[in-house]
C-alpha positions as CSV (number, residue, x, y, z in Angstrom):
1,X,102.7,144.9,120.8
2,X,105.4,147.5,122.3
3,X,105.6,150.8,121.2
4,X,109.7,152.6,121.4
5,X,109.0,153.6,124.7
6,X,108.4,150.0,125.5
7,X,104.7,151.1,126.9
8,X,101.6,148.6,125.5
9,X,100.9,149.5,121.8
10,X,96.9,150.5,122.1
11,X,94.9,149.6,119.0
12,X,91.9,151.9,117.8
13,X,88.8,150.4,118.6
14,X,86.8,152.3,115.5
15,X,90.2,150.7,113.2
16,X,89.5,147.1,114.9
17,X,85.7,147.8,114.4
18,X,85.9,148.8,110.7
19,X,88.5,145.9,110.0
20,X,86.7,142.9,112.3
21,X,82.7,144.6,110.2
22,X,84.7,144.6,106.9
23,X,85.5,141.2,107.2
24,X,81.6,140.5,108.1
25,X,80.2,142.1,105.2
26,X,83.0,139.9,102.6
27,X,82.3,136.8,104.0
28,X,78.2,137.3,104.3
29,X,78.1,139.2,101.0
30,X,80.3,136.1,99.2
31,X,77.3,133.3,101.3
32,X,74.8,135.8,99.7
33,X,76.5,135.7,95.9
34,X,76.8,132.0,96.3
35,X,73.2,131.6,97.5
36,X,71.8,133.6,95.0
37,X,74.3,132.1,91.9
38,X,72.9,128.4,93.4
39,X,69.2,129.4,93.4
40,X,69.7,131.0,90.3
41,X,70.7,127.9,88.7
42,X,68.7,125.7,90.3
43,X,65.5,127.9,89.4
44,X,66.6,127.5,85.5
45,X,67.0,123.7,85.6
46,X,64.0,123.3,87.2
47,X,62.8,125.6,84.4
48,X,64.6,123.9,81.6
49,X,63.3,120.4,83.5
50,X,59.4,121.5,83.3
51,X,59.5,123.2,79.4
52,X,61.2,119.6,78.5
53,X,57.8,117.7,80.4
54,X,56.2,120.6,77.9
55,X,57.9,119.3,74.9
56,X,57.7,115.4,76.3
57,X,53.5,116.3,75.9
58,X,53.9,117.9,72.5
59,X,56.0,115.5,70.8
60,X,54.9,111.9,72.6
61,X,51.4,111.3,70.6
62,X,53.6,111.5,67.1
63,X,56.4,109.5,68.2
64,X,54.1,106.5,69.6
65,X,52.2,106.8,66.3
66,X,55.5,106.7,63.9
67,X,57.0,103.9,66.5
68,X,54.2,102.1,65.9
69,X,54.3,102.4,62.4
70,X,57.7,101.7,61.7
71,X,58.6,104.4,60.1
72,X,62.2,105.1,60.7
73,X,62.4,107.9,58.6
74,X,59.7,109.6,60.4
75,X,61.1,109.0,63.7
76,X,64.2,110.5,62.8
77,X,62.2,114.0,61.4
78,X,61.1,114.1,64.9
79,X,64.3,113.7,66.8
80,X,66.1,116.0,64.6
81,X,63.2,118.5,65.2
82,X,63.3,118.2,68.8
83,X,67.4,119.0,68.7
84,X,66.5,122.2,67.0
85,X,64.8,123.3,70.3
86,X,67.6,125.9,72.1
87,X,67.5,123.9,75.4
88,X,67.5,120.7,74.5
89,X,71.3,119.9,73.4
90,X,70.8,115.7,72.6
91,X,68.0,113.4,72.1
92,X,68.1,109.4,72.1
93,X,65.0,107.1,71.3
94,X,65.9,103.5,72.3
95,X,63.8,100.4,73.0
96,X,65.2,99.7,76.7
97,X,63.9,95.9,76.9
98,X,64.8,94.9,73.2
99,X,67.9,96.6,73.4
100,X,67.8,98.5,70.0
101,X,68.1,102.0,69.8
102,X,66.0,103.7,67.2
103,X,67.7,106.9,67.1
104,X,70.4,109.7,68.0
105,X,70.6,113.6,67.7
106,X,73.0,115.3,69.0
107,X,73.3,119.2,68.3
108,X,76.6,120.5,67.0
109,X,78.0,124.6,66.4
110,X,76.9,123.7,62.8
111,X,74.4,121.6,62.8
112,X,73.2,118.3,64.6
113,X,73.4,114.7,63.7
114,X,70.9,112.5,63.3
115,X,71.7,108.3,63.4
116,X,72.0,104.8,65.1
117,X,75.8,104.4,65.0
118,X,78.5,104.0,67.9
119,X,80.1,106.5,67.3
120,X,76.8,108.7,68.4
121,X,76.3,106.2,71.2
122,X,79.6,107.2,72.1
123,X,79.1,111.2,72.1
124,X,75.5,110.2,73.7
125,X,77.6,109.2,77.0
126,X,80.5,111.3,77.2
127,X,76.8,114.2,77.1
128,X,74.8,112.2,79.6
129,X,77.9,112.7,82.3
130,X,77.9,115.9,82.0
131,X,74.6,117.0,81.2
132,X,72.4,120.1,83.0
133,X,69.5,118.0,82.7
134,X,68.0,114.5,82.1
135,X,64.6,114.2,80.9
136,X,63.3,110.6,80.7
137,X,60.0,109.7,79.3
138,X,58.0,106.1,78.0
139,X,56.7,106.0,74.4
140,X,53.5,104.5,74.6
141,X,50.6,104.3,72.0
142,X,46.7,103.1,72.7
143,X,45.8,101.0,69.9
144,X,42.3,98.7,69.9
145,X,43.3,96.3,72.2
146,X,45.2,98.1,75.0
147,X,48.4,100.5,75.4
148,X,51.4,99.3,74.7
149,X,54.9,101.0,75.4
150,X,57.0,101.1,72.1
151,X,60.1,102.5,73.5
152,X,62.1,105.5,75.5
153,X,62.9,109.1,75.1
154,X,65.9,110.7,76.4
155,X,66.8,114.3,76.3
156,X,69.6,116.1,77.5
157,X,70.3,119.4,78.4
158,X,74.0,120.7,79.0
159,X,75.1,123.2,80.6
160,X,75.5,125.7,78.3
161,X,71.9,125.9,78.2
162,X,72.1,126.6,81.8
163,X,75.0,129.0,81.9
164,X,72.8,131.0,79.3
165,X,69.7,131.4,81.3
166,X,71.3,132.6,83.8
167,X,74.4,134.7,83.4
168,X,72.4,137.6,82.8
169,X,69.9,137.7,85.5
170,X,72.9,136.6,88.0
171,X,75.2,139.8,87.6
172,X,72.2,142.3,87.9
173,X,70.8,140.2,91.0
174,X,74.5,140.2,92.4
175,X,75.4,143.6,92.4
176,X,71.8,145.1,93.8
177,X,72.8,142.7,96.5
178,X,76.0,143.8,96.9
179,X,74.9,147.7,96.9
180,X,72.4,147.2,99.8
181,X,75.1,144.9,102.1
182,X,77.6,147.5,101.5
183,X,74.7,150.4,102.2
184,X,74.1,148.5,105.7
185,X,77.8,148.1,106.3
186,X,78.0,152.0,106.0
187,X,75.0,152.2,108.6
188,X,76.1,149.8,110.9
189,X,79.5,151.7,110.9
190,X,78.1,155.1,111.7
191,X,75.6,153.6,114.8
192,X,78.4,151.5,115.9
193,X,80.7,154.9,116.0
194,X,78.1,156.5,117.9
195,X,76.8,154.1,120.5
196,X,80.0,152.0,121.0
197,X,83.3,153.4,120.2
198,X,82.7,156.6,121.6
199,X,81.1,155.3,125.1
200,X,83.9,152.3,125.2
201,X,87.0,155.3,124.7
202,X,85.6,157.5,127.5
203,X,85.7,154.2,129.8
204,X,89.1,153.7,128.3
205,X,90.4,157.0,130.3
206,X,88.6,156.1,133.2
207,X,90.6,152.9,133.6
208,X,93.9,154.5,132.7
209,X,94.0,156.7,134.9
210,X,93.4,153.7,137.9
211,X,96.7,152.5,139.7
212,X,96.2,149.3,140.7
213,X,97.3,148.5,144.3
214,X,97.7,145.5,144.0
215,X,98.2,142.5,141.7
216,X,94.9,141.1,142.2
217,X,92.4,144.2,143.2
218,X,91.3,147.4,141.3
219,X,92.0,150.4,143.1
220,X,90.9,153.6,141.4
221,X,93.4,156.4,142.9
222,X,91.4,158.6,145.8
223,X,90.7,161.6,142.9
224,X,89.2,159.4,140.2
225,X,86.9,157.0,143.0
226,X,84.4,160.1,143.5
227,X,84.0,160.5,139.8
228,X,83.1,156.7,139.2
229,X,81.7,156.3,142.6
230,X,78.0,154.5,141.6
231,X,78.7,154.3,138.3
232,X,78.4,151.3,136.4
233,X,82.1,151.3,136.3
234,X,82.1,150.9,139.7
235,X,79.9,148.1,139.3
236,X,82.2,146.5,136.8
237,X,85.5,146.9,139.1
238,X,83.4,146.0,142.8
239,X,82.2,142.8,140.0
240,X,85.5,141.7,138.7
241,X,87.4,142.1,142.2
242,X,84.5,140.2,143.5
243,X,84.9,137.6,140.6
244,X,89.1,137.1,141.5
245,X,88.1,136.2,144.9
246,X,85.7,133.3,143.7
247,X,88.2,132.6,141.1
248,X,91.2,132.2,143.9
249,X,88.9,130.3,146.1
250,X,87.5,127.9,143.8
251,X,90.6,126.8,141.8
252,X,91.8,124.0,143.9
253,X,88.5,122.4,143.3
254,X,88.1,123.7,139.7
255,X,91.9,121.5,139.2
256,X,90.4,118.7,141.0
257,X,87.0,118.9,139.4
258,X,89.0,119.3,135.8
259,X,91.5,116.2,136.5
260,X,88.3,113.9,137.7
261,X,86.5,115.2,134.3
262,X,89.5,114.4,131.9
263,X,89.6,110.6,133.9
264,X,86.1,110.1,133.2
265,X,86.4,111.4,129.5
266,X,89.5,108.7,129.0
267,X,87.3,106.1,130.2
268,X,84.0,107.0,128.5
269,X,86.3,107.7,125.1
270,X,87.7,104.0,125.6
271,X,84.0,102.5,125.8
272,X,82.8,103.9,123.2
273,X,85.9,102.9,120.7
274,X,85.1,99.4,122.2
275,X,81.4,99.9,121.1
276,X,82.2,101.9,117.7
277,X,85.0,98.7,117.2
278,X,81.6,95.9,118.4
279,X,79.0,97.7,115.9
280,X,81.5,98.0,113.0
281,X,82.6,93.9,113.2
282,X,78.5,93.2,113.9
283,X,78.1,95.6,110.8
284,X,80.7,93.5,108.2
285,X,79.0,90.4,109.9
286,X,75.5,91.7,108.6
287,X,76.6,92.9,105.4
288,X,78.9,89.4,104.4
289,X,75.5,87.2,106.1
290,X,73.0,89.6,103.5
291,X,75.8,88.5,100.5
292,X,75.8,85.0,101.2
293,X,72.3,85.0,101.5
294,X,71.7,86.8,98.2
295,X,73.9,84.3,96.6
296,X,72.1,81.4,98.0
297,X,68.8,82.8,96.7
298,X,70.3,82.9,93.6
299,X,71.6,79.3,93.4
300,X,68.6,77.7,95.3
301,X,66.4,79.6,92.9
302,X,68.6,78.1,89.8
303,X,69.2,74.8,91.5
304,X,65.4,74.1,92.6
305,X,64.0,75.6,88.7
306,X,66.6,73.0,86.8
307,X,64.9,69.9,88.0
308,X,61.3,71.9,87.7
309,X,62.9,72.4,83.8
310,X,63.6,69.0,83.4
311,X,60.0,67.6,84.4
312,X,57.8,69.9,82.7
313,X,60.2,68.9,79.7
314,X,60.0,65.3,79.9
315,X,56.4,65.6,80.6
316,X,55.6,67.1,77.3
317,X,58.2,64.5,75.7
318,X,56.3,61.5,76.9
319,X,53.0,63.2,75.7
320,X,54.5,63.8,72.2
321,X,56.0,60.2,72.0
322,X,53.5,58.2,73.8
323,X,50.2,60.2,73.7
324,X,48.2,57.2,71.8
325,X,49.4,54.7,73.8
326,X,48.1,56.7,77.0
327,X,44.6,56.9,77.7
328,X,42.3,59.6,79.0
329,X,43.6,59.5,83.2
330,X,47.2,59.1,81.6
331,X,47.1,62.6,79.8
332,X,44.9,64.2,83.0
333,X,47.9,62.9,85.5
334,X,50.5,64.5,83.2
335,X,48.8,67.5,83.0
336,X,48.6,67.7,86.9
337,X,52.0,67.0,87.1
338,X,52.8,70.0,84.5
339,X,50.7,72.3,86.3
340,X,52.5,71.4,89.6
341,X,55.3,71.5,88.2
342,X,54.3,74.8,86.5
343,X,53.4,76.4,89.9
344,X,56.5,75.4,91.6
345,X,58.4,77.0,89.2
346,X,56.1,80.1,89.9
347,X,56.6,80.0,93.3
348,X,60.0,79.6,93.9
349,X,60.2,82.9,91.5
350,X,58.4,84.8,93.7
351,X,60.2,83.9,96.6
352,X,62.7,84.9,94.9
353,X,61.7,88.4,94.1
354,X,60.5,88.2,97.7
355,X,63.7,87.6,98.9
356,X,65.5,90.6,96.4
357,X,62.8,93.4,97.3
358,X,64.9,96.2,99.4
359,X,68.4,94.6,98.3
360,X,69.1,96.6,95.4
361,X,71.9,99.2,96.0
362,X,69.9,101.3,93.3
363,X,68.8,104.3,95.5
364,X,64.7,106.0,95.6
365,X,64.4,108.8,93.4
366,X,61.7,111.4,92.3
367,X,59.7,109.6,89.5
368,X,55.7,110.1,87.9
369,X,53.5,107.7,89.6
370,X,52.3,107.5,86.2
371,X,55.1,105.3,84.8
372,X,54.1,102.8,87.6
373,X,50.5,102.3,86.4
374,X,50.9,102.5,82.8
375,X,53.3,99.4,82.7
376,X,50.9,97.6,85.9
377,X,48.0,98.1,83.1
378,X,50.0,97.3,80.2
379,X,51.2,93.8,82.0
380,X,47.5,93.1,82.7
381,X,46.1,94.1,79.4
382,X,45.0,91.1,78.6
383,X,43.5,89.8,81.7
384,X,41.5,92.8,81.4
385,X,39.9,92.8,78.6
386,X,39.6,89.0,79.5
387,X,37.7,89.9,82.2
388,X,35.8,93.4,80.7
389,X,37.2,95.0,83.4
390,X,36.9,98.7,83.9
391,X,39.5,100.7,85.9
392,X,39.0,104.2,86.5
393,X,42.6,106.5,87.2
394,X,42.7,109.5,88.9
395,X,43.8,112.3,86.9
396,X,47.7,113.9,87.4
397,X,49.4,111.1,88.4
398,X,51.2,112.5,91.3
399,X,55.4,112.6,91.8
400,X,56.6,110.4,94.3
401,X,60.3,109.3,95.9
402,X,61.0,105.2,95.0
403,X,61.4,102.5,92.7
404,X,60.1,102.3,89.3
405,X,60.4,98.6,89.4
406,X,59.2,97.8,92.5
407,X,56.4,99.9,92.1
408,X,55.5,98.3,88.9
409,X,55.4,94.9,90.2
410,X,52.9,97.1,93.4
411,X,50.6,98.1,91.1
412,X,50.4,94.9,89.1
413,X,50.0,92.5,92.5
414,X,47.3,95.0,93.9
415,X,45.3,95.2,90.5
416,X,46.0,91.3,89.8
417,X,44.3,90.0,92.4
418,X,41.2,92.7,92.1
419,X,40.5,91.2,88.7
420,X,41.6,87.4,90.2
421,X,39.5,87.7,93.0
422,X,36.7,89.4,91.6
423,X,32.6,88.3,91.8
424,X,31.3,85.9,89.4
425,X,28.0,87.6,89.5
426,X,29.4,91.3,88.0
427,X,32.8,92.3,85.8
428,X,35.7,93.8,88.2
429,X,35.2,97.8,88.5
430,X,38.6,99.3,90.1
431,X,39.2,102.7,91.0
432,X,42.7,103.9,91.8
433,X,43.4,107.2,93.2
434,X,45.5,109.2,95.9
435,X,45.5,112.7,98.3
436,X,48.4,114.1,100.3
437,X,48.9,113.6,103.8
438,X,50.3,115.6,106.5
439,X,53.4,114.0,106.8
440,X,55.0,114.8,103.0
441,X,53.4,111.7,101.9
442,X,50.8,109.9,99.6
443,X,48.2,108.0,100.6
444,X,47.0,105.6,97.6
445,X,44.0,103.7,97.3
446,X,42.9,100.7,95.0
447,X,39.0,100.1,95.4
448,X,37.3,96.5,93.8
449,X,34.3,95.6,93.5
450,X,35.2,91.7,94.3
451,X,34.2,88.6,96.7
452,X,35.9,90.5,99.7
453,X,38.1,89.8,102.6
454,X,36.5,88.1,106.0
455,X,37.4,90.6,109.0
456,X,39.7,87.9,110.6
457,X,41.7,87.6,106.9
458,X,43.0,91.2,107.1
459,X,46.1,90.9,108.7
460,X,46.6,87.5,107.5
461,X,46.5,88.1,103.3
462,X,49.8,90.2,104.1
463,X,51.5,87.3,105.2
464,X,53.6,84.6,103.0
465,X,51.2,82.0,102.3
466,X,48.5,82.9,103.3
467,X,45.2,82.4,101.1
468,X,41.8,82.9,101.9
469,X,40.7,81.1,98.6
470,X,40.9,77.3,100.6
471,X,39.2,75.7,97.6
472,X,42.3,76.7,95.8
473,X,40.1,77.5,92.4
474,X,41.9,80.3,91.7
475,X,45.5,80.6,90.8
476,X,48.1,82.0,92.9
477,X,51.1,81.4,95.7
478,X,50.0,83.4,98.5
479,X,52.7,85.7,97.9
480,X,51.9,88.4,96.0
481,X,50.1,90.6,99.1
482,X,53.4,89.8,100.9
483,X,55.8,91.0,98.3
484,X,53.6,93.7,98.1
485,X,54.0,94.8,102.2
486,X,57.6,94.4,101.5
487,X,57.8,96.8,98.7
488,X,55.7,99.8,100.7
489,X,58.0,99.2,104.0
490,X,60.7,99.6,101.6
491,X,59.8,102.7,100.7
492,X,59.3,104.3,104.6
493,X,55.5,103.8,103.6
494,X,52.8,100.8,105.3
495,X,49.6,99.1,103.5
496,X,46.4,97.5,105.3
497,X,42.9,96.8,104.0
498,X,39.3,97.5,104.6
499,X,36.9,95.3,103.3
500,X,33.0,93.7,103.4
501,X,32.9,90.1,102.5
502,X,30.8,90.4,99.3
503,X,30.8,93.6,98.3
504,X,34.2,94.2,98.1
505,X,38.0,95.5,98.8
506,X,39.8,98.5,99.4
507,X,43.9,98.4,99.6
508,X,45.3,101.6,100.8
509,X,49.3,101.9,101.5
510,X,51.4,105.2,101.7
511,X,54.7,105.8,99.8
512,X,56.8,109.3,100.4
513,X,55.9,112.3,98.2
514,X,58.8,114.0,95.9
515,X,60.7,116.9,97.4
């Protein structure tokens, strides 16, 4: 910029500092709001997400005792109770594998409602997409025999809730923030006055008052050199003369140098578009060779159970129709032919959830280790009391990042074969229990008090069939250790065994802790 004179327009530096420090103290005073709106609301969801595991405690004993009564009417008392809590904006109890929903309440500006119909189905989804919060929780009740899980609880929370635990905090906590950036905005202005601007205008004279000689070279006239003579301006014009000299004699090469680089960038961008282009087509090639192969799973599996149907079916047909013309090595052979037929059919399902584990686009969340173990137990109820076994759990099931199915079917394979493989001389005792690790993870361990493993066997029961049990004289695939591998590597974590042959096994394996 020209001033009327034509003569260089020269800004004020304390005008340029003010302006360029203003613009500082918006922009890191609008980070600062945003950072403290966002930890704001994330500190009242996670408070709105623990009060609900409060009310999850307080309300789950009642609701697995009127679930397992039946009593409709009862369960409906409850979820129209729970609505009437101010953070919780819609409840929904549903039976996830039978498909049947028990009940809806949804709270309204003049009420709530309380039903079963699609309509409430209806405004239960158009609240779940937009909902604050989701708090998920199994129904369960103990009864003589075992535990057994009787349904789901889902609450919502939306964000009005939110928005009203924390609008008021988040204007207070806003403007004392905004007071003490603007108070050290006014500090920085007055030090920056004092030790910059007023040092950088004195320097400002000095230089105007040089008459260049030349082009290239500072020359202070012969009045002003004494008065900056060893000064650091001195320094600063001896510097950048010093510096134009490199600058002159260096260019050609700096051209050259620069015209070489930009050859070799041309050629380095083009291989690596030829690689990016490679790993993309070797990418699709993966992706379309992992769908085929899911598919085939899926047909062999299909294709190879029909016949398996068909046998086992027949079988018991000719037993029914012809069982008194068949005599006593008749009926043994069809039953070995049902039970083979039974275990093929067995195996080919595992292979299949073999082949499945890690292939699901469903992604590893934070979930209660607890969920896990309750349904592992709950699958092997029976077996258990079967057996009188006693399994000791650690208390507070800890929170950890994965699947809830495939650390179901973990649980079930690892506690399976304890009671499957456990000493005819005593019942199976199994303790199950966990500790933290340095590495943000969780480090589980599942203690028998079975036959044992052989030292040589402990790298082998991780591998597809592979059984230790020669005899064959107890059931099995010699997949389940296998699937169970899988499932850990899945999750980031690994698995091995210790073990003495006789007294007993211990599985440990690692899965990642929630954040």
């Amino acid at each position: 910029m020209t001033g009327q004179d034509g003569t260089p327009q020269v800004k004020s530096i304390a005008a340029r500092l003010f302006r360029i420090s203003f613009q500082y103290y918006v922009a890191i005073a609008v980070a600062l709001t945003g950072l403290l709106a966002a930890g704001q609301y994330f500190s009242a969801r996670a408070d709105i997400e623990r009060e609900m595991t409060t009310y999850q405690h307080a309300f789950a004993g009642t609701l697995g005792a009127s679930l397992w009564a039946v009593d409709a009417a009862k369960v409906e008392a409850i979820a129209a109770g729970m609505v009437e809590i101010p953070d919780i904006e819609a409840i929904r109890i549903f039976d996830p594998t039978a498909n049947h929903l028990f009940v809806i309440a949804i709270k309204r500006f003049d009420g709530f409602l309380v039903g079963h119909g699609d309509e409430l189905q209806r405004q239960w989804d158009q609240l779940a997409d937009h909902a604050a919060v989701r708090h998920g929780f199994d129904v369960t009740y103990r009864h003589a025999t075992g535990t057994a899980t009787l349904g789901r609880v889902e609450l919502l929370a939306g964000r009005g809730q939110l928005f009203d635990r924390i609008k008021g905090q988040t204007g207070l906590i806003v403007a004392i923030s905004l007071f003490k950036e603007a108070v050290l905005w006014v500090i920085f202005l007055a030090v920056g006055q004092r030790v910059l601007v007023r040092p950088l205008r004195r320097l400002i004279a000095a230089l105007d008052g040089a008459r260049p000689e030349s082009p290239e070279h500072i020359q202070f006239p012969d009045e002003i050199e004494p008065m900056v003579s060893g000064t650091e301006l001195a320094v600063v014009r001896d510097s950048f003369n010093a510096l134009i000299d490199r600058v002159h004699d260096q260019r050609d090469q700096l051209v050259a140098a620069n015209a070489q680089l930009e050859s070799q960038v041309a050629e380095r961008t083009l291989a690596l578009e030829q690689a990016n282009g490679a790993l993309q087509a070797q990418a699709r090639q993966l992706e379309a060779s992992n769908a085929e192969l899911e598919q085939f799973a899926c047909v062999a599996s299909h294709d190879l159970r029909q016949p398996l149907r068909m046998v086992t079916s027949y079988l018991s047909l000719l037993e029914r129709d012809y069982g008194d013309r068949i005599d006593d090595n008749g009926h043994a052979f069809i039953g070995f032919a049902r039970d083979g037929a039974i275990k093929m059919d067995r195996l080919i399902r595992d292979l299949l959830s073999l082949s499945r584990i890690g292939r699901t686009e469903r992604p590893l969340v934070a979930l209660s280790f607890a969920g896990a173990l309750d349904e592992a137990l709950a699958a092997l109820a029976m077996d258990v009391e079967a057996t009188a076994a006693t399994i000791s759990v650690a208390a507070d099931p800890p929170m950890v990042k994965g699947d809830a199915d495939e650390l179901a079917r973990l649980m079930t394979n690892l506690i399976g074969n304890a009671i499957k493989y456990r000493s005819p001389e005593r019942p199976p005792a199994i303790t199950i229990d966990w500790r933290p690790t340095e590495k943000s993870e969780l480090l589980f361990r599942v203690a028998d008090n079975g036959i044992g493993i052989p030292v040589d066997g402990f790298d082998r029961v991780f591998q597809i069939f592979q059984r230790l049990d020669t005899e064959g004289s107890r059931e099995g695939t010699g997949i389940g250790l296998a699937i169970c591998k899988k499932i850990v590597e899945h999750h980031g974590g690994r698995i091995w065994v210790e073990s003495v042959e006789g007294t007993g096994s211990t599985f440990f394996f690692t899965l990642p802790a929630a954040a």
